[in-house]
N, C-alpha and C positions, 0 to 999 in steps of 0.2 A: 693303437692309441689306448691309451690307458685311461679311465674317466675317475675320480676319487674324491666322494662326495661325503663331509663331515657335517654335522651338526648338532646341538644340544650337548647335555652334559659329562657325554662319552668322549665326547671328540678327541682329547687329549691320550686315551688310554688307546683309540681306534688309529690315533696318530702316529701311536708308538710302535703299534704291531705292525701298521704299515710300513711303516720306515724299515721295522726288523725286516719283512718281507721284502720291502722293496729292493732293500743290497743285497740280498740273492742272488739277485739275477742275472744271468749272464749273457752274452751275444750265441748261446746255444741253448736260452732257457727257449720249451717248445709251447706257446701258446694256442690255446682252442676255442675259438666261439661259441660264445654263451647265449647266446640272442641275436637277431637281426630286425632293424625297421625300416622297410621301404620309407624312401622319402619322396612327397608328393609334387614335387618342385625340381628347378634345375639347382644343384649347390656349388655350380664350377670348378673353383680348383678347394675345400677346404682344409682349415690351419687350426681353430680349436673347439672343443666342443664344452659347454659344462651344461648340466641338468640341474633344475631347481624346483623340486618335487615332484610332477609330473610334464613338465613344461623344459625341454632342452634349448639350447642358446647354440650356434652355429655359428662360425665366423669362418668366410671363406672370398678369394680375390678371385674374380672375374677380367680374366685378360684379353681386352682388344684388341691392341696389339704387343707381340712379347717383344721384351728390352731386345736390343741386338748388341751385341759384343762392339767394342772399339778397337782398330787396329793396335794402336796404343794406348793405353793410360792417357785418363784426362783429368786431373785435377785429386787425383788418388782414385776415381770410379773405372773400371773395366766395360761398363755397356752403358746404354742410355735408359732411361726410366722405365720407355713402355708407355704401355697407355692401357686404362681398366677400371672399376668399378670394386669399391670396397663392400660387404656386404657382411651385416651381423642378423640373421637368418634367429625368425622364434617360431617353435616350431612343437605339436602337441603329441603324446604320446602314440598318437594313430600316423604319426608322418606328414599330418594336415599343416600346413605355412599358416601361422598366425599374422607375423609383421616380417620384414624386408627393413630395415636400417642400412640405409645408405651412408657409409663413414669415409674419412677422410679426405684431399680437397691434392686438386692438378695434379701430379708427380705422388701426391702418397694416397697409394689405392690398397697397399697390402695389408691385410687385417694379419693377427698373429694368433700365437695361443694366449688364452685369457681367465683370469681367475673371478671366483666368485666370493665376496668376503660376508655373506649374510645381508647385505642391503646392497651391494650395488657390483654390477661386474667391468672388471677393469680388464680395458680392452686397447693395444698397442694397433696403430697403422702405420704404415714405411713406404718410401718407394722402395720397388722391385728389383733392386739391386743393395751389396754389402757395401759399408761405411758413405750410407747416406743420411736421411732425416729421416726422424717418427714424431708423430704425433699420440699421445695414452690419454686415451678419455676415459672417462668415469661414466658406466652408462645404468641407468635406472631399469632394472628387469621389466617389472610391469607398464611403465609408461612408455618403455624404449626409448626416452629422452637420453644423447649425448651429451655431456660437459666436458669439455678439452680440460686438461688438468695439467699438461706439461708437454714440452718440444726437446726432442734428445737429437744430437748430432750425430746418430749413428742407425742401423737398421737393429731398431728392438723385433725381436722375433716371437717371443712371450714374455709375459709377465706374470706375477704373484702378487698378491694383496698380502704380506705378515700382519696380520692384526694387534699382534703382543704386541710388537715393537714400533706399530705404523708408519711402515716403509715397505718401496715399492722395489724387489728386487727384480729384473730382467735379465736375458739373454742375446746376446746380436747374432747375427745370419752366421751359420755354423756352430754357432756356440762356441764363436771365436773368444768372444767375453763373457764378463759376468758384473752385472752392475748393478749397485742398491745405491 
């Protein structure tokens, strides 16, 4: 996981070199750990992480039980929902759980990857299977308050805040698509 964290009056030149760096890289570039931090909590299965000073955000699905496949195709879906527990995890530099946000509602428990736009982090939920629903809330760092902002007909898998342009690009399960 790659964590790439911009702010103040750099950000555009930090932007640039990242980007340069970023298409580097290839399916044999060899990465090495920099750091590690226990974490003091269960985190189940997670999907994205951002940091916002000393204070990281954690989005990860807890499955109760896992979808199961369908003999056949039902309706264009290959399995059934599942069943599970959506979780946007705050958590402090020592690994200590600040807050537990519990997101999304029946059938869409799957949190995704989520960005942080300087005031608020936008955070995708889905059920547990490809081309079904999400729901992108808009959630508030420090109050951990959710605002549902939008419902998409397909499994969003992460998202992006563009600030320039104010829109919300995504990705669906495999990064079969790509949608703004």
């Amino acid at each position: 996981m790659v964590v790439i964290i911009l702010s103040g009056a750099v950000s555009a030149q930090i932007t640039s070199r990242v980007s340069q760096r970023f298409r580097q890289l290839t399916r044999t570039t060899q990465w090495g750990q920099v750091a590690a931090l226990p974490l003091k909590f269960n985190t189940h299965h997670p999907q994205g992480l951002v940091k916002i000073g000393e204070t990281f955000f954690l989005s990860s699905v807890e499955v109760t039980e896992a979808p199961k496949r369908f003999a056949q195709s039902q309706n264009g879906l290959d399995r059934d929902a599942g069943t599970g527990v959506g979780h946007l995890f705050k958590f402090d530099n020592q690994g200590n759980l600040i807050a537990d946000l519990t997101v999304g509602e029946g059938a869409i428990y799957h949190p995704g990857g989520m960005d942080y736009d300087g005031t608020s982090l936008w955070l995708p939920i889905a059920e547990y299977r490809p081309h079904s629903r999400s729901i992108v809330y808009r959630v508030n760092p420090t109050t951990m308050k959710a605002t549902e902002v939008l419902r998409y007909a397909d499994h969003l898998g992460g998202i992006v805040h563009n600030v320039d342009a104010h829109t919300l690009h995504a990705v669906s399960w495999g990064s079969r698509n790509f949608y703004r």
